[in-house]
C-alpha positions as CSV (number, residue, x, y, z in Angstrom):
1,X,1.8,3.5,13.1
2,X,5.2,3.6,14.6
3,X,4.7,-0.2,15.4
4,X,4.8,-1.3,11.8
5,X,7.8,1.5,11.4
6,X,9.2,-0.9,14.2
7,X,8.7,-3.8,12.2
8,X,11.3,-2.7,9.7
9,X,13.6,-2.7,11.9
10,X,12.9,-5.9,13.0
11,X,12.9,-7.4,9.3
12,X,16.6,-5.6,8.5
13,X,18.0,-6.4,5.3
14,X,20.8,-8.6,3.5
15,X,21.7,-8.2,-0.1
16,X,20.2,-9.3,-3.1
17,X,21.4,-12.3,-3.6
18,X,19.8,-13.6,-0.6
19,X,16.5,-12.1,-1.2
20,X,17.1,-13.9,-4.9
21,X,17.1,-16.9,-2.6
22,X,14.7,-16.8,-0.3
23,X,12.0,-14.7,-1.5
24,X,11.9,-16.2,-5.1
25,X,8.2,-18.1,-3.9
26,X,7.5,-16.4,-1.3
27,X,4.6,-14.1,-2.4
28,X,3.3,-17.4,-5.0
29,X,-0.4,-18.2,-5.0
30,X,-2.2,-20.3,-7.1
31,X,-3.7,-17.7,-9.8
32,X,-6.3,-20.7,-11.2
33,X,-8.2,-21.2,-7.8
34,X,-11.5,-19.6,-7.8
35,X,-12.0,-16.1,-6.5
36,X,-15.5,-16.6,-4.5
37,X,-16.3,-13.8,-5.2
38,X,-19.3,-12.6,-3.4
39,X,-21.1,-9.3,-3.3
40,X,-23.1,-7.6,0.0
41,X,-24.7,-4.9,-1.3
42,X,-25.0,-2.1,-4.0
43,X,-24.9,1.8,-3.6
44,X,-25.0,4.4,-6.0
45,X,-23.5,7.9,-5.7
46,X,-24.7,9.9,-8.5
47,X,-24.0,7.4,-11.6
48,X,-21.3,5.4,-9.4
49,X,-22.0,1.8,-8.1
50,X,-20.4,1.2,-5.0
51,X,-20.2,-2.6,-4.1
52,X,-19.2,-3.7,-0.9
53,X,-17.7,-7.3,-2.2
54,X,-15.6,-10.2,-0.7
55,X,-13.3,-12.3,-2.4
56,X,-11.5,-15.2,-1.4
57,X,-7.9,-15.2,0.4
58,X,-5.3,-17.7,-0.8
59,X,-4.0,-17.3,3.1
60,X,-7.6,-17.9,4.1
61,X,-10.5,-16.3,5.1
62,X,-11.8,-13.6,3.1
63,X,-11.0,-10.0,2.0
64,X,-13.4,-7.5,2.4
65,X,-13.5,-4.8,-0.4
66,X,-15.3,-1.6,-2.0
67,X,-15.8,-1.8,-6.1
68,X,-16.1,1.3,-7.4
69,X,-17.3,1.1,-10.7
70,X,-18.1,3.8,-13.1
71,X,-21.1,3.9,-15.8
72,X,-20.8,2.4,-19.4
73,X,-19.1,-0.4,-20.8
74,X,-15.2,0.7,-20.6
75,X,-12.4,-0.6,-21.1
76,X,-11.7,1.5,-18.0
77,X,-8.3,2.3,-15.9
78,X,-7.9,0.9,-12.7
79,X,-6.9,1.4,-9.2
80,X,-6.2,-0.6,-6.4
81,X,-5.9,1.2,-3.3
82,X,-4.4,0.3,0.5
83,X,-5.0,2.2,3.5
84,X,-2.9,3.1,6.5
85,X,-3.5,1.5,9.4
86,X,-3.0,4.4,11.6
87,X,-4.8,2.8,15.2
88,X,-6.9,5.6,16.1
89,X,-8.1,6.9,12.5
90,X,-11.8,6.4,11.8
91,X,-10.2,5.5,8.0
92,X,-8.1,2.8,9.3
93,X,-9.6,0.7,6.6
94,X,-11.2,0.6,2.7
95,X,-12.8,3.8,4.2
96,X,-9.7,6.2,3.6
97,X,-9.8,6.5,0.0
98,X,-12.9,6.1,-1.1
99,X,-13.9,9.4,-1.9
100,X,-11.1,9.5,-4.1
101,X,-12.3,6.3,-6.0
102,X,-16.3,7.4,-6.5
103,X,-14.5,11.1,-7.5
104,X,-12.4,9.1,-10.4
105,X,-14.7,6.9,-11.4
106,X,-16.6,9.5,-14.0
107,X,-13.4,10.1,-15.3
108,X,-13.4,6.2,-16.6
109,X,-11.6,4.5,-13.5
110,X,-12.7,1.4,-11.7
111,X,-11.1,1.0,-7.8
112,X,-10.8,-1.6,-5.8
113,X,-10.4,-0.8,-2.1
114,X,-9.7,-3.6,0.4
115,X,-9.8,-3.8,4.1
116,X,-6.5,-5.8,5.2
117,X,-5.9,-7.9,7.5
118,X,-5.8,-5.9,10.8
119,X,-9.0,-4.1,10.0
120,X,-10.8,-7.4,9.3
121,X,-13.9,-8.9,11.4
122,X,-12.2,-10.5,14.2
123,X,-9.0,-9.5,14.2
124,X,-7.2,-9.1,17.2
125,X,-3.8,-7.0,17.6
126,X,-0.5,-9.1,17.9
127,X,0.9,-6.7,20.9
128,X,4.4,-8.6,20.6
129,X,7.7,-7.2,19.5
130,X,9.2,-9.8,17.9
131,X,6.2,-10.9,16.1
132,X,5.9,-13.9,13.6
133,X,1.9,-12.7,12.6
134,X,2.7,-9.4,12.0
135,X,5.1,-11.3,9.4
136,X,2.1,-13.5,8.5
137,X,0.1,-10.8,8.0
138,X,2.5,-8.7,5.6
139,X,2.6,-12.0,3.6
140,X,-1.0,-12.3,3.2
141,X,-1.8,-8.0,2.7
142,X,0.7,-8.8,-0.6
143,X,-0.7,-11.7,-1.8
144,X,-4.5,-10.4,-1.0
145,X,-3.5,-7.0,-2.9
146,X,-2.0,-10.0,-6.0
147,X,-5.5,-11.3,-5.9
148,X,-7.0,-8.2,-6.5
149,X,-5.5,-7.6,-9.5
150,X,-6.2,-10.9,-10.7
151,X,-10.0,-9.7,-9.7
152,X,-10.0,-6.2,-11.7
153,X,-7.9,-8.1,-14.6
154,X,-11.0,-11.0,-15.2
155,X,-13.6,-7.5,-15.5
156,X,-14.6,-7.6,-19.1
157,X,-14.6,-3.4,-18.8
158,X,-11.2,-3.3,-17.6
159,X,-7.7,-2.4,-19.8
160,X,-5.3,-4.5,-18.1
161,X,-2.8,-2.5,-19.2
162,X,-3.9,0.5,-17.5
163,X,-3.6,-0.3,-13.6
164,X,-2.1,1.4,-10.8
165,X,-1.6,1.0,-7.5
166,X,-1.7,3.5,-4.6
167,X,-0.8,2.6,-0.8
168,X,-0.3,4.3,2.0
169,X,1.9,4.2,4.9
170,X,1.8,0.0,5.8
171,X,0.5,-0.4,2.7
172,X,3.1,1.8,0.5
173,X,5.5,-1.1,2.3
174,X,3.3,-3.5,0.7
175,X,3.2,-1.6,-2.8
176,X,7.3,-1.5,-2.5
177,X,7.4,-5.2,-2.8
178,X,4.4,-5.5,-5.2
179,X,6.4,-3.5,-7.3
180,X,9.2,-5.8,-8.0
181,X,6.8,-8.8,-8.2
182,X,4.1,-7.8,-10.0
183,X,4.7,-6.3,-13.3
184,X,0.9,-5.8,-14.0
185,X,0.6,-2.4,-12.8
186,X,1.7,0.8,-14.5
187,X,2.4,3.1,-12.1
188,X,2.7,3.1,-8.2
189,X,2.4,6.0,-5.5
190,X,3.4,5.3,-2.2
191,X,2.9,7.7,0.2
192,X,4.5,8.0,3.8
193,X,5.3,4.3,3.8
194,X,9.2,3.0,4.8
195,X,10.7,1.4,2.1
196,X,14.2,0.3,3.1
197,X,15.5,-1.9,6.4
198,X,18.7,-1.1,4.8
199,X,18.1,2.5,5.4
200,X,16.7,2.1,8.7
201,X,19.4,-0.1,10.2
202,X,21.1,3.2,10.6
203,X,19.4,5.5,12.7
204,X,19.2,5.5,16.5
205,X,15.6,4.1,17.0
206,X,17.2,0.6,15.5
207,X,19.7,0.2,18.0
208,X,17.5,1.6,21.3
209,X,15.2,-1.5,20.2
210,X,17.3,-3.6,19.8
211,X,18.7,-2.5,23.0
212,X,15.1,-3.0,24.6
213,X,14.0,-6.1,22.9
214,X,17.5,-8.2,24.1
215,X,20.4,-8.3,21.3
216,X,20.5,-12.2,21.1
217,X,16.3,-12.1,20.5
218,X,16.3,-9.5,18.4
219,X,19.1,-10.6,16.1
220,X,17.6,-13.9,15.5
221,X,14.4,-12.5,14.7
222,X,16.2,-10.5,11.9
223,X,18.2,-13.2,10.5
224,X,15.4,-15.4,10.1
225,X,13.5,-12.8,8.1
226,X,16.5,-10.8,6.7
227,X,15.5,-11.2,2.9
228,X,11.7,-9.6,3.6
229,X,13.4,-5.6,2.7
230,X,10.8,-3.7,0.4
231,X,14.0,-2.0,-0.8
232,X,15.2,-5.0,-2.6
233,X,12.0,-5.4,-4.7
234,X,11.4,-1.2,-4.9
235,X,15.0,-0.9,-6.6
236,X,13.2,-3.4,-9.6
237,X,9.8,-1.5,-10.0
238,X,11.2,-0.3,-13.8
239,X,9.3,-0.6,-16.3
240,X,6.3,0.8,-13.7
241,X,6.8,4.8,-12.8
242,X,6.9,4.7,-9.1
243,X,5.4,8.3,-7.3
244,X,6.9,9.2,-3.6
245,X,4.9,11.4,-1.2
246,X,6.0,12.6,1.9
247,X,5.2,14.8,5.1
248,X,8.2,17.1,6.1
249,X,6.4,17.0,9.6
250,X,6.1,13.1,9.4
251,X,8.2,12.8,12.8
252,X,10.5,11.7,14.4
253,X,11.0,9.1,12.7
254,X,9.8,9.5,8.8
255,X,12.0,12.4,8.6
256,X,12.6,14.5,5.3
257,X,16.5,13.1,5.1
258,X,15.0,9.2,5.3
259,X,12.5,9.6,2.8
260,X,15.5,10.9,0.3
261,X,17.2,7.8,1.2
262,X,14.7,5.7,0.3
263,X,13.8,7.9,-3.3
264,X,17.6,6.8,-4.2
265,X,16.7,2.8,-3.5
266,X,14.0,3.2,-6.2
267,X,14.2,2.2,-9.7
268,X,13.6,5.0,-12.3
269,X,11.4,6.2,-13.5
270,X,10.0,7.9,-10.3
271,X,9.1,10.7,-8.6
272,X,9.5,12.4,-5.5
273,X,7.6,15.5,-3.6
274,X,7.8,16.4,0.0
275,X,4.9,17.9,1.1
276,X,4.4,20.4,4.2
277,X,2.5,18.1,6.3
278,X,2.2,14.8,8.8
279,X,1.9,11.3,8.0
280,X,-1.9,11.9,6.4
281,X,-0.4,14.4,3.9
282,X,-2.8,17.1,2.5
283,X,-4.8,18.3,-0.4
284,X,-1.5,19.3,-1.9
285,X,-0.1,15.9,-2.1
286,X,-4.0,14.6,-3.0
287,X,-4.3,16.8,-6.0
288,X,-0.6,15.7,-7.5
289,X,-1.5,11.8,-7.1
290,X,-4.8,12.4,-8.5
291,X,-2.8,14.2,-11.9
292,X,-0.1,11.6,-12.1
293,X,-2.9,8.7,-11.8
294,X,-4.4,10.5,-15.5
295,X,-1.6,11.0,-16.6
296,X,-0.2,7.3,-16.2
297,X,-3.3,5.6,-16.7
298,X,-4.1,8.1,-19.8
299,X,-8.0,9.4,-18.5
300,X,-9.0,12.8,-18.4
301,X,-7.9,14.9,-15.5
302,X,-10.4,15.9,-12.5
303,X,-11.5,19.7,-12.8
304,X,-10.0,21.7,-9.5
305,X,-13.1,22.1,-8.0
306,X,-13.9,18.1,-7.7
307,X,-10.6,17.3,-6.6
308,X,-10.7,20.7,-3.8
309,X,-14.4,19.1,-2.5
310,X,-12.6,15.8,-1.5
311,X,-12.6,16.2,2.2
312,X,-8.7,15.8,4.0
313,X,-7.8,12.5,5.7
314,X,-7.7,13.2,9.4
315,X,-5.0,13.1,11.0
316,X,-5.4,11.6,15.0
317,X,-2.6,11.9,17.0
318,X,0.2,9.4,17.5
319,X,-0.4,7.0,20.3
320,X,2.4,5.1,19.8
321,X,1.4,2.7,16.9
């Protein structure tokens, strides 16, 4: 985890203007090129299909995904839903929030849960500081998450004007700049993720590595990549209701103080809730994302006792990711 907090620092922020510039194609794909989509298998859970699908990447390759689709004929909400990539979590993957999505779906909610890239077959970690795949790869997660929505938006049983999106830590980042690029989605909750190089220029840990990684290296790298800020596309979210979750025990470096800094980047409407826990968060923070998810995307509520039977995300401890 704290490697992609890293890479933040390493992909600090100019203003607008040059984002305007330089960012203005970057997350473009061509919309009219066939999905492939292909689909493994089929499980039920109660009345829920699970399908463990594929789809095509317009970066290549493929991106593996769980549909989780509810009984009937709809139109039903939908949810798109990125995992943390936490290195030692058994849930560093589609896994995390899948309990959530087969607990939703009765209520009328299709989700789409995707593996991204560093939890895809073959992958193989990028161990270097200044890295340009870990730049690739953010790319690609943004543009994969795009092609989702094109996915759930071609589903006869879908309203596409009833989708949210819901990331966590990496991919909060990646709903930050989906956000101001993609006005599909109604509502966005990003939990634990950093949302502002800006903000992060400041403290301490940005200038001990760039300290460590050689001034000269380290400011090229960040020139070259200077308009890639999630906080210039998370101040433009509006119309879409952005929801921020946070750990006040997500230390040292997603501290309480930081995540207020980013809430004021945001574009209202939005929320904000600190919740007394690490970077997985907690049943607390679960059961509020769960009620602002009905109330956005207009579906009935879970009862208490559904949403309490959702097992907690474990939380492994930090081994320096």
């Amino acid at each position: 985890m704290r490697k992609i907090l890293l890479l933040g620092f390493l992909l600090a922020s100019g203003g607008w203007p040059v984002v305007a510039q330089n960012a203005e194609h970057a997350f473009d794909y061509d919309q009219t090129a066939p999905l492939d989509l292909q689909q493994k298998s089929m499980t039920k859970r109660g009345d829920v299909s699970v399908l463990d699908i594929s789809y095509a990447s317009p970066k290549g390759g493929r991106v593996p995904a769980y549909l989780v689709v509810p009984s009937g004929k709809g139109p039903f909400a939908a949810v798109i839903w990125g995992h943390w990539y936490w290195a030692n979590s058994p849930a560093r993957n589609r896994t995390e929030f899948l309990d959530e999505a087969v607990a939703l779906a009765p209520t009328g909610v299709v989700s789409l849960l995707t593996d991204g890239p560093v939890a895809r077959p073959g992958h193989v970690d990028d161990k270097g500081p200044l890295s340009e795949r870990q730049v690739t790869e953010l790319i690609q997660q943004i543009i994969d998450m795009r092609r989702g929505a094109d996915l759930l938006h071609l589903r006869k049983d879908v309203d596409p004007q009833r989708m949210a999106y819901v990331g966590h830590s990496y991919n909060a980042t990646v709903g930050a700049f989906l956000s101001g690029v993609d006005k599909r989605f109604k509502a966005f909750v990003l939990m634990a993720g950093g949302l502002s190089n800006e903000v992060d220029m400041k403290s301490k840990e940005y200038q001990e590595s760039r300290q460590k990684y050689g001034p000269e290296k380290f400011d090229a790298f960040e020139a070259k990549y200077r308009w890639l800020d999630p906080g210039k596309f998370v101040s433009h979210a509006s119309p879409s209701v952005v929801f921020l979750q946070y750990g006040t025990k997500d230390l040292p470096f997603l501290t309480p103080e930081r995540a207020r800094e980013y809430a004021r980047i945001v574009s209202e409407p939005k929320r904000f809730q600190l919740y007394d826990a690490p970077h997985a968060l907690n049943a607390e923070a679960r059961r509020d994302r769960l009620s602002f998810l009905a109330e956005q995307l207009n579906f009935k509520p879970l009862s208490p006792s559904i949403v309490a039977a959702i097992p907690d995300l474990y939380q492994p401890p930090d081994q320096g990711q």
